[in-house]
Structures are given as structure tokens and as C-alpha cells.
C-alpha positions in Angstrom: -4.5 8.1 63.4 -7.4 8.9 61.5 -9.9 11.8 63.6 -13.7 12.6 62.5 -15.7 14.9 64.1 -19.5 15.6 62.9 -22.2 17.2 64.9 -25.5 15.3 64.2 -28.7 17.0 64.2 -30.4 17.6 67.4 -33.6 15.0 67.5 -36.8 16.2 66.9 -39.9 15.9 69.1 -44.2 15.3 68.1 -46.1 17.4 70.0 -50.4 17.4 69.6 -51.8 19.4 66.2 -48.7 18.1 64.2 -46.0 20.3 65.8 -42.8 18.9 65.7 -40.3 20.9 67.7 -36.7 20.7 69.4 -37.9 22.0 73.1 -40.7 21.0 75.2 -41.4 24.4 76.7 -41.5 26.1 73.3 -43.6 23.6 71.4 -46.7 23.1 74.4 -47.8 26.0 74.1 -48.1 25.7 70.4 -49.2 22.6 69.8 -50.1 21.1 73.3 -49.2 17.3 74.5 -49.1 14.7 72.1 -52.3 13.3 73.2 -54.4 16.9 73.1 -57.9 16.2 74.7 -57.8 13.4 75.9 -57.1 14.3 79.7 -58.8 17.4 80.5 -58.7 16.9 84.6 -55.5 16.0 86.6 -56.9 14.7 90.0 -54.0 15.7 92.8 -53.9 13.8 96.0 -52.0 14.9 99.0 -50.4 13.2 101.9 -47.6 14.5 104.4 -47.4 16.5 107.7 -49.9 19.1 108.0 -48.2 22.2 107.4 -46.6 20.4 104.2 -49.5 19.9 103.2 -50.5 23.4 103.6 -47.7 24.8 101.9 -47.8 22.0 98.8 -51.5 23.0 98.0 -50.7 26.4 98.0 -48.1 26.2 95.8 -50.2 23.6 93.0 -52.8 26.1 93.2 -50.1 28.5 91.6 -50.1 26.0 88.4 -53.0 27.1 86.9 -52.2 30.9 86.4 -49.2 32.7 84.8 -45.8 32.6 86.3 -42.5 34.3 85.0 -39.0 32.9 84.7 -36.5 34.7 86.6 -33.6 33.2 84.9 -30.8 34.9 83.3 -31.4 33.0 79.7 -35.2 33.8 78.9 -34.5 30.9 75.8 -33.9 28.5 78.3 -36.0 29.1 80.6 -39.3 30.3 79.3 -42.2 31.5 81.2 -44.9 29.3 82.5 -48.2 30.2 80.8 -50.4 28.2 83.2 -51.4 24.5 83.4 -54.4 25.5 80.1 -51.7 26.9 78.0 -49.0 24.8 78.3 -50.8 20.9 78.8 -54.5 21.8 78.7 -55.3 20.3 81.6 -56.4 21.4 84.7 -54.7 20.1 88.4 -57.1 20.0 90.9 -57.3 19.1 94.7 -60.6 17.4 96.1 -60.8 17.8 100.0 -61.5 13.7 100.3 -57.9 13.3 98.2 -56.2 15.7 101.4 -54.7 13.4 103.9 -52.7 14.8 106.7 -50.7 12.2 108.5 -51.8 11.6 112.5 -49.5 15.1 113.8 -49.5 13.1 117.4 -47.8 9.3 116.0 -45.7 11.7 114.0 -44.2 13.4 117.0 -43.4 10.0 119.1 -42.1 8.7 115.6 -39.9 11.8 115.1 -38.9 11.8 119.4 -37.3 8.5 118.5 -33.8 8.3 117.6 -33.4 7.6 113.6 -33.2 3.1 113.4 -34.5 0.7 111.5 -37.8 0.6 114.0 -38.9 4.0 113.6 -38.0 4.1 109.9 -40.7 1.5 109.6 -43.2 2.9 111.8 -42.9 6.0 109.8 -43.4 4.1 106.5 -46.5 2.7 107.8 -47.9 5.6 108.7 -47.2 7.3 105.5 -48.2 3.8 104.0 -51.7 4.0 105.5 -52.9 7.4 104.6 -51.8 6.7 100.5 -53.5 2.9 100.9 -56.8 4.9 101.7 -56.8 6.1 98.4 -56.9 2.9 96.4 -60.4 2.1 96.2 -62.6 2.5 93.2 -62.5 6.4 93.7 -59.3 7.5 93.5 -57.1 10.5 92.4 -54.7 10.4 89.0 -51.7 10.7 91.4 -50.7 11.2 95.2 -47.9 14.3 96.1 -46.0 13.3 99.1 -45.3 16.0 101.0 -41.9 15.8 102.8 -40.6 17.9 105.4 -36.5 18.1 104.3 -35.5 15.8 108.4 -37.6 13.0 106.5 -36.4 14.0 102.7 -33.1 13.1 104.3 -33.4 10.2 106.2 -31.7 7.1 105.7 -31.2 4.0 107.7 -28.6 0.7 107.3 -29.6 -1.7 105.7 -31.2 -4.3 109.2 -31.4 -7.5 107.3 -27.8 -7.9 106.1 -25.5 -10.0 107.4 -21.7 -9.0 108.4 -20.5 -11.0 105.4 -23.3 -9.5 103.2 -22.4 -6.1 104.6 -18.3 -6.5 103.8 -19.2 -7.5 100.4 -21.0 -4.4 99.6 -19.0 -2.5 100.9 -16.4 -3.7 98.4 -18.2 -3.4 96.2 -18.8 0.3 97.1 -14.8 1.0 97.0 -15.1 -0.7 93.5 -17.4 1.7 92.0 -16.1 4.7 94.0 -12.4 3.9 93.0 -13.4 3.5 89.1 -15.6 7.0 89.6 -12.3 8.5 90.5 -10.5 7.3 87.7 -12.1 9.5 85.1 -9.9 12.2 83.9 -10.3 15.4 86.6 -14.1 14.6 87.3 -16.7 17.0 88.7 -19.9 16.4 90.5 -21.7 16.7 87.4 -19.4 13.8 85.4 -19.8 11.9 88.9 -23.7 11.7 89.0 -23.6 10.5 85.5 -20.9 7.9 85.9 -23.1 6.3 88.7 -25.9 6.1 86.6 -23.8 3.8 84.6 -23.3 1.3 86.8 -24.7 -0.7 89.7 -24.5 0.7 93.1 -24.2 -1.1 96.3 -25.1 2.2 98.3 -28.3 1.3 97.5 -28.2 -1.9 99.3 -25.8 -0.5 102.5 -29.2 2.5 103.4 -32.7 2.2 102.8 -33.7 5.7 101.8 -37.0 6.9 103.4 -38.7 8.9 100.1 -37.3 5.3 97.8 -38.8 3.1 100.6 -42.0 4.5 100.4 -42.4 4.1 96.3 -40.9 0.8 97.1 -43.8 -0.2 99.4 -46.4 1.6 97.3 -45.5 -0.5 94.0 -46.2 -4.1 95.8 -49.7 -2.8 96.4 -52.2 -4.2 93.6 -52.9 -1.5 90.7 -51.2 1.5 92.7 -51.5 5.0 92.1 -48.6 6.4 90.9 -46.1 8.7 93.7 -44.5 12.7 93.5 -42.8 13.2 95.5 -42.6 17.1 96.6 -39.6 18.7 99.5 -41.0 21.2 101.7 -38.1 23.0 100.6 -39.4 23.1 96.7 -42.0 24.9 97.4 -40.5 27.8 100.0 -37.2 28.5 97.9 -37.4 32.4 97.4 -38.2 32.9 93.8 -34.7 34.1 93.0 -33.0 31.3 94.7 -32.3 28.6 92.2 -34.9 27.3 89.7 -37.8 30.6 89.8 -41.1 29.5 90.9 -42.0 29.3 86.5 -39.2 26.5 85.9 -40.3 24.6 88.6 -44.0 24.5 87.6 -42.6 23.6 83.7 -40.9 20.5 85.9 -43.7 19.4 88.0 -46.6 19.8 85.7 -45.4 17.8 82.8 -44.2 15.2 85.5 -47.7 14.9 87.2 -49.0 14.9 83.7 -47.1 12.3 82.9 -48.2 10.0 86.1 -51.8 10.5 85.6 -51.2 8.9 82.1 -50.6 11.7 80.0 -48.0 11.7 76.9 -46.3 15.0 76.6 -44.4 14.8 73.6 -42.8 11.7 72.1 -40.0 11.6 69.3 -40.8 12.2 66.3 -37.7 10.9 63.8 -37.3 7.1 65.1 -37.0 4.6 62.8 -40.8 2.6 62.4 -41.2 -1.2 64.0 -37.7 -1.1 65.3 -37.3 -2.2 69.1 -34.8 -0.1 71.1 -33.9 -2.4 74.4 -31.6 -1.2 77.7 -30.5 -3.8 79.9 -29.0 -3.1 83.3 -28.3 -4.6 86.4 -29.3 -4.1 90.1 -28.2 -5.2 93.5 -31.2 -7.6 95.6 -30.9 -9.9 98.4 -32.2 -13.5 97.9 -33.8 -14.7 100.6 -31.5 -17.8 101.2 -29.3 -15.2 102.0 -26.5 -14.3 99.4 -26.0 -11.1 97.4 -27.9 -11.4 93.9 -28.0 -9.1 90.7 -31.5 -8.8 89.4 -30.9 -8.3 85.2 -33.9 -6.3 84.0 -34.9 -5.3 80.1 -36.5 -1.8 79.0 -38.2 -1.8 76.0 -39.6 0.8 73.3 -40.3 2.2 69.9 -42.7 4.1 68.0 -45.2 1.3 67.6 -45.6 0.4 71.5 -45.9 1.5 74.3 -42.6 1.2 77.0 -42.7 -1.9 79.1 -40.0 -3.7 81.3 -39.2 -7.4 81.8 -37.3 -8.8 84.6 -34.8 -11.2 83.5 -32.6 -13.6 85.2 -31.2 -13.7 89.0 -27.5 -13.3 88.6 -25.0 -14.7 91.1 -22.6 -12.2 92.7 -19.8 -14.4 91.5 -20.4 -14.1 88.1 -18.6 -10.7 87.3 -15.7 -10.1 84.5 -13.8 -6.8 85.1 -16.2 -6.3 88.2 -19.2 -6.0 86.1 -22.1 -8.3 86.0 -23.1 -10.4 83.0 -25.5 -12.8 81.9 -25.2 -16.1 80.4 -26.0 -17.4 77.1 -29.5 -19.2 78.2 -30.1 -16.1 80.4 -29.5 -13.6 77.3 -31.2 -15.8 75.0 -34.6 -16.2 77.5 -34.7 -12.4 78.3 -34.7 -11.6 74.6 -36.9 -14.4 73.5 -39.6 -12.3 76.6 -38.8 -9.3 74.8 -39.3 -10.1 71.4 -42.5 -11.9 72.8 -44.2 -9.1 74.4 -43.5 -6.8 71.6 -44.9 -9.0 69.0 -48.1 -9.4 71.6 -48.6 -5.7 71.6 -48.0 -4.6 68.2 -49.0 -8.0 66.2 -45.5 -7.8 63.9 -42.3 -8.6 65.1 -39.3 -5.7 65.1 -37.8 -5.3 61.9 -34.7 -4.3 63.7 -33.7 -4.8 67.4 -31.4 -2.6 69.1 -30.0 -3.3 72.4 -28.2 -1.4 74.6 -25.7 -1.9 77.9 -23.5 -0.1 79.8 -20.8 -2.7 79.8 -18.9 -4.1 77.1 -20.7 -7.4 75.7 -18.9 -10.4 77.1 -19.1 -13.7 74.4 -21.8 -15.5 76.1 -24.4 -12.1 76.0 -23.5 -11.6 72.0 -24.2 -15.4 71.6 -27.5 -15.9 73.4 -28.8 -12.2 72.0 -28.2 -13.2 68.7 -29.3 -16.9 68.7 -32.5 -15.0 70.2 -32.6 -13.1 67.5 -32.1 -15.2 64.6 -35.1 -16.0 62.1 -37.4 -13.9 64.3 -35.4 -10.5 63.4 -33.9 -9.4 60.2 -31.5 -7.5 62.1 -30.0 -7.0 65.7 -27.3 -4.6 66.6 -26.0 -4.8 70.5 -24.5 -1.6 71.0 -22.7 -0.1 74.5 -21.8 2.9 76.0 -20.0 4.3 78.7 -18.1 7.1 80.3 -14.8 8.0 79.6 -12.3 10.0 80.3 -12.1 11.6 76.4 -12.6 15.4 76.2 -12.9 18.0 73.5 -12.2 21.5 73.5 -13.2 23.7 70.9 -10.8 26.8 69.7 -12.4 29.9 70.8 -15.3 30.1 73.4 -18.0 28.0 72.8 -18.1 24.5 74.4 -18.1 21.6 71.8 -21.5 21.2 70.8 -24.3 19.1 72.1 -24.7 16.4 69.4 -20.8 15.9 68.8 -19.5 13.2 67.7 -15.6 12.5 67.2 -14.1 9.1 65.8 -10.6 8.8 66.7 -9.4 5.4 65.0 -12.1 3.2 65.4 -12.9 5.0 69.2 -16.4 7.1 69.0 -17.8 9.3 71.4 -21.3 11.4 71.6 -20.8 14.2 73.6 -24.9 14.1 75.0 -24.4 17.4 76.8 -22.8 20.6 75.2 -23.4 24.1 74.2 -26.7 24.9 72.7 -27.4 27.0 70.4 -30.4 27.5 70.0 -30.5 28.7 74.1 -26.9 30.5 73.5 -25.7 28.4 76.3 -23.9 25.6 78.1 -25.9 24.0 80.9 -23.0 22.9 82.9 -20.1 24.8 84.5 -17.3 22.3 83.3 -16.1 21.0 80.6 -18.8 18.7 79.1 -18.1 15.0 79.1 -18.7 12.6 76.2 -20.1 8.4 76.2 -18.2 6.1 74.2 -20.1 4.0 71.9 -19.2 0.7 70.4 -20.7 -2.5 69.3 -20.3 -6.4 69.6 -20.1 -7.5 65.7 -20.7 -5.3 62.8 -23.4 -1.8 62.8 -23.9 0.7 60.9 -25.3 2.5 64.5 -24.6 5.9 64.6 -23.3 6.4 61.0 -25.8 5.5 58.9 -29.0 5.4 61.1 -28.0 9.4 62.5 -27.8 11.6 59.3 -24.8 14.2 60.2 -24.1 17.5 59.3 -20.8 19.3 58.6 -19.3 20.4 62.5 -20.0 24.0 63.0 -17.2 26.4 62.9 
């Protein structure tokens, strides 16, 4: 059996005055966001428990000045030069964007015992203080200020029905039981395996901080949600992230909701269309357990969007995955194809698409007959976890970028040592994605340029 291993070249990122770096937190401060100047103000709103509150604005007020790491690995984690230095932009709090929730309706609320009623009444609450902020005046983003009882809370799921309920639940042992399958897994591998597939959990509890957004979103032109744990902003210093990493994490993040562009990457290919499709559990009304198939789009020549594509019966799984049909595949493509062509005036040269399931016939067949005479070419690529590992002789983890072909079997090992921090972010072994195709691509091979493995 024929074995390859390569190490491609860590992607670069644009940052504003022409930088191009590797790391975010070393190229701001050099060259700023991608989008210098043109946010100069980040308008902060705050909602939450009064002594949240309290202790949130004290800690924002902290962005604007110079904090320093406390980590171990100074390359990793750099200092925080202040909100000026690092994004050029200033965070600020105006006393008519400071909304303390009602401290007596949130005593009765919390008096209650944890159900489905009280979870609601303490939505609304929250609800009403954010709606005030709506109007024609209105800050860039709101921070939701949790105390860690409602961080935490959860409720079951009131509107399903005992059959509904049994289903998921199955479904639940499906996804846990194939979690388990991968070869020793640690928490680490775990959280990434469920991001790479549909979870019924999310059906089964309503989550009180995932509720909110929910609600939030089906108001008309929202303002975007942080949300921020009481216990963020008390941790001692030298207890977990230091006070400078986690201003680097919530600056560029608030940044990023008031509309700001960090960085973007700098080496993708021009007028080619990179599209993830995924599934997700909903209830239809009527009554039965649905999928909801949804389409992520972007490239270098528009901006991101999402489609929603077609309803998908719980019944139609192979191998306990979802799929779509051939008229489904075919009309979410055709949207896509649609709306990039309406906001960039051209359509792709190239489309990419992406799953995290194997292509089943009737997907490759709608995709492409989407595809055909509209776009020169389409590759439908997939990836997913696996049990494959790697270990290097010597000390160092395999490196982050690896990629090993054994027989006509490739995996990307996404996480890895680093070297240009002189570390491994993880404590075990890293874990690779597997990466295939439905019909012929030249994806990674020829589009990644690799260079010889390191030794």
C-alpha cells in the first residue's frame, strides 16, 4: 500500500495596509483590520441582572488600555495592546444602551422551580429589555450579561410528543454510540465529532442563552447578540485564559457583530464559490420530526450568505444520515448559484461544495445537473472524523497542515503542533478529517501547493 505524507503550507491571512500574516494577534497590530477606518466607534449595549451588569461594564471598560498575557507561551498568546492598537476602534457604553432587567420579576422568576413556564417568563423579560433597543437609535451590538444559574439552564423540550420524544432519543444513542466508536476519543475529539453531525440534544432541551438568540433573530432587522458569563469576567487573572487573551477573544468578536471585517484570507482562489451544506433537527408543525437542509456560501468576491433549502423527512436517512434528493439538491444549488451571480454579476468559475457525509447518488446527480452549463467546474468534496492517527518519531506532534494519503484514503490533520508558537494546543494526540470526493478532483492536490514534511 502506497503512503504519502506532505505538510501543506499554513494559509495566509489580509489584514488592512497590505499585511498579509499567519496570526491574527501578530498582524492587528501591524496592519489593523481589513477594513481600517471605516468603523471608528463600537456602540456596546448591556442587558442582564444588575450586578452583571456592573461587573460586564467594568470589565469592557478594561478594553481600551493595555493588558498582559499571563500565559506560559508569550507566541501564543500575545499581549493585548488595547482596543486603538489592535482594531482601531473604540468600545463604548452610552447610559440609554444600560438596561438592567426588573431585580423584583427576576426574583419571583428565579423562586420558581426551573419548567418550561418560568423559562419563558424569563425569556420575555430578557426579551423586552433588548426589544427596547430596536428603534432608529440603536447600539452596534447588545452583551447579555448572564449570571452562570441562567448560563446553565435548560428545560425539555414542552411541545413534543411521547413518540416525537422516543425518536430523538434514538436518535441521541445513534450519534452518542458512533461518537464512541472513534478510536480512544477524548473530550477534545468528542466536541469536534458532534460538530459533524446533527444532534437531537438540541431538540430534547431548549437552552436558555440559544433561546434568547433564537427569539432575538425573528425580530425584524435585529441587533446582533454577545453573549458574556458572569464568570468571564471574575476568573482570577491566573486562572485559565489571563484577562489579555480574553479581551483578544471578545474584541474582535464584538467587532465582528457591529460589522466589522478583521482579517479575511488572503490565498483563495478568485470567483470560485466554496458551499457547506448541513443538516438540522426542526419540528413541523403538523407534528413529525423534520431535517431542515441549509447552504453556506462564500469566496473572495462576496460577501457570506446562507440559503435554506429543502424540509427533509425523518425517514429519509441511509447509514443514519440525512440526505437530499435529486430535485432538492438540484433547487438548493440552482438558489445558490442564483444569489452569487446576483451579488457579484458573474457566475463561479468553479464551485466547491462541501458535506459531512459521504454523497449518496441522488445529491451528486442533482448537484451536478445544477451545475452543468452554468459552471465550468464543480467538485463535491466531504469530510469527516476518523479514527486515523499519526505519530511522529521523536517529540513533536505531527504537524498542523499534515496531510497523509494511504492508498487512495486522505486525511488533513487541521490541528497539530505549531511551530511558529513552539506548541501543541491540545493535550492528546491530535485527530485528523478524512477527505474524499464524489467523481473526479484535483481538491487538495493540485489546488494546495505542498511542501516537503518537515523532519
Amino acid at each position: 500500500m502506497k503512503i504519502k505524507i506532505e505538510c501543506l503550507p499554513e494559509p495566509k491571512l489580509s489584514f488592512g495596509e497590505g499585511v498579509v500574516g499567519l496570526e491574527p494577534r501578530r498582524s492587528l497590530p501591524s496592519g489593523g483590520p481589513v477594513d481600517a477606518g471605516r468603523i471608528r466607534q463600537v456602540n456596546v449595549g448591556l442587558v442582564g441582572p444588575v450586578e452583571d451588569v456592573r461587573a460586564v461594564r467594568r470589565w469592557l471598560s478594561r478594553l481600551s488600555g493595555f493588558l498582559p498575557a499571563r500565559e506560559g507561551n508569550a507566541r501564543r498568546y500575545p499581549d493585548w495592546p488595547g482596543s486603538e492598537g489592535a482594531l482601531g476602534v473604540n468600545f463604548v457604553i452610552e447610559e440609554r444602551f444600560v438596561r438592567p432587567l426588573d431585580q423584583d420579576k427576576l426574583d419571583l422568576i428565579r423562586a420558581r422551580a426551573a419548567n418550561a413556564e418560568a423559562f419563558e417568563d424569563l425569556l420575555d423579560l430578557f426579551e423586552s429589555r433588548i426589544q427596547g433597543m430596536f428603534g432608529d437609535s440603536r447600539p452596534d451590538c447588545v452583551v447579555i450579561c448572564l449570571p452562570d444559574e441562567i448560563g446553565d439552564l435548560r428545560v425539555e423540550n414542552p411541545g413534543l410528543s411521547t413518540a416525537e420524544r422516543r425518536a430523538l432519543e434514538q436518535l441521541r444513542r445513534e450519534e452518542e454510540s458512533d461518537q464512541f466508536a472513534l478510536f480512544q476519543p477524548t473530550p477534545e475529539e468528542l466536541a469536534a465529532a458532534e460538530e459533524l453531525r446533527t444532534q437531537a440534544d438540541d431538540l430534547l432541551f431548549r437552552t436558555f442563552y440559544r433561546a434568547l438568540k433564537a427569539r432575538i433573530m425573528a425580530h425584524t432587522n435585529p441587533v446582533p447578540l454577545q453573549v458574556i458569563r458572569r464568570d468571564t469576567v471574575e476568573r482570577p487573572d491566573d486562572k485559565g485564559q489571563s484577562n489579555a487573551t480574553r479581551a483578544w477573544n471578545l474584541a474582535v468578536s464584538l467587532y465582528y457583530k457591529a460589522g466589522g471585517l478583521p482579517w479575511r484570507p488572503a490565498d483563495l482562489p478568485e470567483n470560485v464559490c466554496f458551499v457547506g451544506i448541513s443538516f438540522h433537527h426542526l419540528k413541523r408543525r403538523a407534528g413529525s420530526l423534520v431535517y431542515a437542509s441549509v447552504a453556506q456560501a462564500f469566496s473572495t468576491d462576496v460577501e457570506p450568505f446562507a440559503l435554506k433549502g429543502a424540509t427533509i423527512e425523518h425517514e429519509q436517512r441511509r447509514d443514519r444520515q440525512p440526505y437530499l434528493t435529486t430535485d432538492q439538491s438540484d433547487a438548493l444549488l440552482r438558489d445558490v448559484l442564483e444569489k452569487y451571480e446576483a451579488q457579484s454579476g458573474v457566475p463561479p468559475s468553479r464551485i466547491v461544495i462541501h458535506k459531512t457525509t459521504t454523497y449518496q447518488p441522488e445529491e451528486e446527480e442533482g448537484f451536478r445537473r445544477a451545475a452543468s452549463g452554468k459552471v465550468p467546474a464543480c467538485d463535491l468534496v466531504w469530510i469527516r472524523a476518523t479514527p486515523f492517527r499519526l505519530v511522529r518519531k521523536g517529540f513533536q506532534e505531527p504537524w498542523r497542515g499534515t496531510i497523509c494519503s494511504v492508498g487512495d484514503q486522505t486525511y488533513l490533520f487541521t490541528s497539530g503542533y505549531v511551530p511558529w508558537w513552539n506548541e501543541y494546543p491540545g493535550p492528546h494526540i491530535p485527530a485528523p478529517i478524512e477527505i474524499g470526493s464524489a467523481g473526479p478532483s484535483d481538491l487538495p492536490s493540485a489546488q494546495l501547493k505542498s511542501s516537503r514534511y518537515p523532519r
